[in-house]
C-alpha positions in Angstrom: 52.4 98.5 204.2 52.8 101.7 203.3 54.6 103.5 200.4 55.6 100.4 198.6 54.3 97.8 195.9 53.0 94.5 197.8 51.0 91.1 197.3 49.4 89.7 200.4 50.1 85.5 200.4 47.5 83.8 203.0 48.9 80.3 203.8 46.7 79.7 206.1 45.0 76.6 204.0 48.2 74.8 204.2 49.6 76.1 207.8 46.1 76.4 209.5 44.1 79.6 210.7 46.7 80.6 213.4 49.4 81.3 210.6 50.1 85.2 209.9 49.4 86.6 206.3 52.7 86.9 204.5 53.1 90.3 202.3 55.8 90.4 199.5 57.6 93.2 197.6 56.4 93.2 194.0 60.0 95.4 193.2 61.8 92.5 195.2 59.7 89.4 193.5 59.6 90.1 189.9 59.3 87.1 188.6 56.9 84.3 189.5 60.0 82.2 190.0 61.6 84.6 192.6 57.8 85.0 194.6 57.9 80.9 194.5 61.4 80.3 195.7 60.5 82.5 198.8 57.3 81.5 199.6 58.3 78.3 199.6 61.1 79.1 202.0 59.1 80.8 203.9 56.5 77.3 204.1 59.1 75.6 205.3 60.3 77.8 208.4 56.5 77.8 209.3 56.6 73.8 209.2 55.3 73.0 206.6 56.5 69.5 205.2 56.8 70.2 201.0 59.7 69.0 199.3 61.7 71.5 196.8 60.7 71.9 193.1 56.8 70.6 193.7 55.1 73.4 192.7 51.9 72.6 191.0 52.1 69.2 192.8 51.9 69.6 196.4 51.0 73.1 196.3 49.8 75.9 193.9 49.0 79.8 194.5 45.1 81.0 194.0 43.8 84.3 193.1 40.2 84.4 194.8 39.6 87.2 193.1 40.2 86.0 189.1 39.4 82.7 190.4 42.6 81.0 188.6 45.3 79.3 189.8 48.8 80.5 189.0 50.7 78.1 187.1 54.8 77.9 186.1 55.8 78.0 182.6 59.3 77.8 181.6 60.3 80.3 179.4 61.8 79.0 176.2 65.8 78.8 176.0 67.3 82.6 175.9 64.2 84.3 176.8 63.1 86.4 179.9 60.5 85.1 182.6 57.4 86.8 182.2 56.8 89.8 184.7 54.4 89.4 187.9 52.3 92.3 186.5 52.6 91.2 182.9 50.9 88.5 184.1 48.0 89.9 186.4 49.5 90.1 189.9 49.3 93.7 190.5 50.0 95.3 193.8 47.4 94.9 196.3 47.2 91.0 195.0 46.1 88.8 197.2 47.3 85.2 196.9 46.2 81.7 199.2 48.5 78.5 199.1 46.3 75.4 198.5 47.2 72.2 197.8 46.2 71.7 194.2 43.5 69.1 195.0 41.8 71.9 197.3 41.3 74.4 194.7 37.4 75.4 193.8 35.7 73.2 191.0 35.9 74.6 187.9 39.2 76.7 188.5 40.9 78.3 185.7 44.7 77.8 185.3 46.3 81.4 184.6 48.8 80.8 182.7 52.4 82.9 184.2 55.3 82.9 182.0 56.4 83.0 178.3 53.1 83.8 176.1 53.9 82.0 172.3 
């Protein structure tokens, strides 16, 4: 889309080839907390059958082009989430939804949250 800050989520993995590629707002989705609450929502509409709070369990987000998979840290009492662009996901981003089991041999785990 034009004019604004986006992310591309393919969850065609999880949903099968027919699904639509998702695009989110980086200025809407801050945090990695925020993009994950609403992709999740947005599993479920589409069918998909993955219980709340499993992230990392029954499914994880993969940057095919670092080649890491996105994973939750909580930030320590009283601090601020770490930033989507802090951490690497920079307009133009494109994301898949696996399920963890499906990512590529060898896949990194990128760290998203609270460095220290």
């Amino acid at each position: 889309r034009a004019g604004g800050r986006h992310i591309t989520v393919d969850p065609r993995r999880i949903l099968g080839e027919k699904s639509e590629l998702w695009t989110f707002s980086l200025d809407v989705h801050r945090h990695l907390s925020s993009l994950l609450s609403r992709i999740w929502k947005a599993l479920r509409r589409s069918g998909a059958a993955i219980p709340a709070m499993t992230y990392g369990k029954e499914w994880v987000l993969f940057e095919p082009r670092t080649g890491r998979v996105l994973v939750e840290e909580q930030p320590s009492e009283g601090a601020a989430p770490k930033g989507l662009e802090a951490a690497g996901i920079r307009a133009g981003t494109i994301l898949w939804v696996l399920r963890p089991e499906a990512a590529p041999p060898g896949v990194e785990s990128g760290a998203v949250g609270r460095e220290g």
